[in-house]
N, C-alpha and C positions, 0 to 999 in steps of 0.2 A: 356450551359444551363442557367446562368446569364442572359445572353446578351435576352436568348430568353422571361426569365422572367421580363425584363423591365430594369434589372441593366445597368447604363452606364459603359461596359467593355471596355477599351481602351489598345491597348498594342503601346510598341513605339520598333522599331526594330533599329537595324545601318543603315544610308542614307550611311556610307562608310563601307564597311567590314573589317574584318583582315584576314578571312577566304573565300574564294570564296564556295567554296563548302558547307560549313556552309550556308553562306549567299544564298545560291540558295534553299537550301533545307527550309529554313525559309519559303521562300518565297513560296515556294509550298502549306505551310498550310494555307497561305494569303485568298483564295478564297472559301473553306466552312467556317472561318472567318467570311468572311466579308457577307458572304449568311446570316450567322444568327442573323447579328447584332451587331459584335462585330467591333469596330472604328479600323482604324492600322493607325498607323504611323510610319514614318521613319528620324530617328536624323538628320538632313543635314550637322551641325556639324562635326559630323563622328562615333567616339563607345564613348559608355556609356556603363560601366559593369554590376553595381550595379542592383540588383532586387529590387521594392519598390512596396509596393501598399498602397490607401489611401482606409478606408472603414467610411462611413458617417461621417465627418471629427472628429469621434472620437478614431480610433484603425490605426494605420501603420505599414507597414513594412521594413526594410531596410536591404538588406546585398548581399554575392556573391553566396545565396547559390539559385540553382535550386533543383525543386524537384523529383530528379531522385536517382536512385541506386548512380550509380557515386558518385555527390555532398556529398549526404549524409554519403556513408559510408569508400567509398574510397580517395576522397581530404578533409574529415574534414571541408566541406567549415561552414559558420556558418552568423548568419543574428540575426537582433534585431527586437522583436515586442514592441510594445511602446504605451501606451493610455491615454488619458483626462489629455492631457499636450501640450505647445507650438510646442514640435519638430513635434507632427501632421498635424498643419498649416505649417510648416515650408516646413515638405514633400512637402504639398499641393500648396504651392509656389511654389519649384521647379520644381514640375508637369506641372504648368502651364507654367514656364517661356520653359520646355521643349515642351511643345505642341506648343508655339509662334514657337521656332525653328526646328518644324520636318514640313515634307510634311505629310498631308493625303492623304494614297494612297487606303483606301475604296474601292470609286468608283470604280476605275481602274483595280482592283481587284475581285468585286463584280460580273461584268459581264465574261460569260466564255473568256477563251484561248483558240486557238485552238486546233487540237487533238494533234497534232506535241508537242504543249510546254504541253501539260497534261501528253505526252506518257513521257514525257522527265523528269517529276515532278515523275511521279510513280517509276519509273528508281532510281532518289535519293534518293524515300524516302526507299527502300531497303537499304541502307547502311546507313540511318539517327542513328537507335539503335548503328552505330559502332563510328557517331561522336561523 
């Protein structure tokens, strides 16, 4: 809803996986993504854990926590919000030197798949709530 209200929404995914199946089902939600506007990229690197976002380079966020059941109540995971201080830039640094090194895979994504890999996208995302 961001993305469709103007916000530049960027997300940066693994260019290598540790999980296959993980990494397929990611990949699934890539294409009403990228329908509405929202940037994707992918680390070439390989994995980056950490959650971060930057919002008008004045509020950040950092840590390992997603926002699901899971995360939150079951691994204790935990994240810092942080504002109108240098480690904001700092993020914002990082961001960038991370977006030099991922591929943009938008495009590529933006336009359809065939039926075959959609049929095959729906298939994962059935068992996506169990990864």
């Amino acid at each position: 809803m961001a993305a469709k209200r103007g916000v530049d929404v960027r997300i940066v995914t693994p260019g290598i996986p540790d999980k296959k199946i993980v990494y397929s089902v990611t990949r699934s939600y890539y294409n009403a993504l990228a329908r509405k506007g929202v940037r994707i990229f992918e680390y070439t690197p390989g994995f980056c854990h950490c959650k971060m976002s930057v919002c008008d380079d004045i509020m950040a966020t950092c840590g390992t926590i997603n926002m699901d059941y899971r995360s939150l109540y079951h691994h204790f995971e935990n994240g810092y919000v942080y504002s109108k201080n240098q480690a904001v830039m700092d993020t914002k640094h990082d961001f960038e030197k991370i977006f030099e090194d991922s591929n943009e895979v938008t495009e590529y994504y933006a336009s359809g798949r065939g039926a075959f890999f959609k049929f095959g996208q729906m298939i994962l995302r059935l068992v996506a709530p169990l990864l």
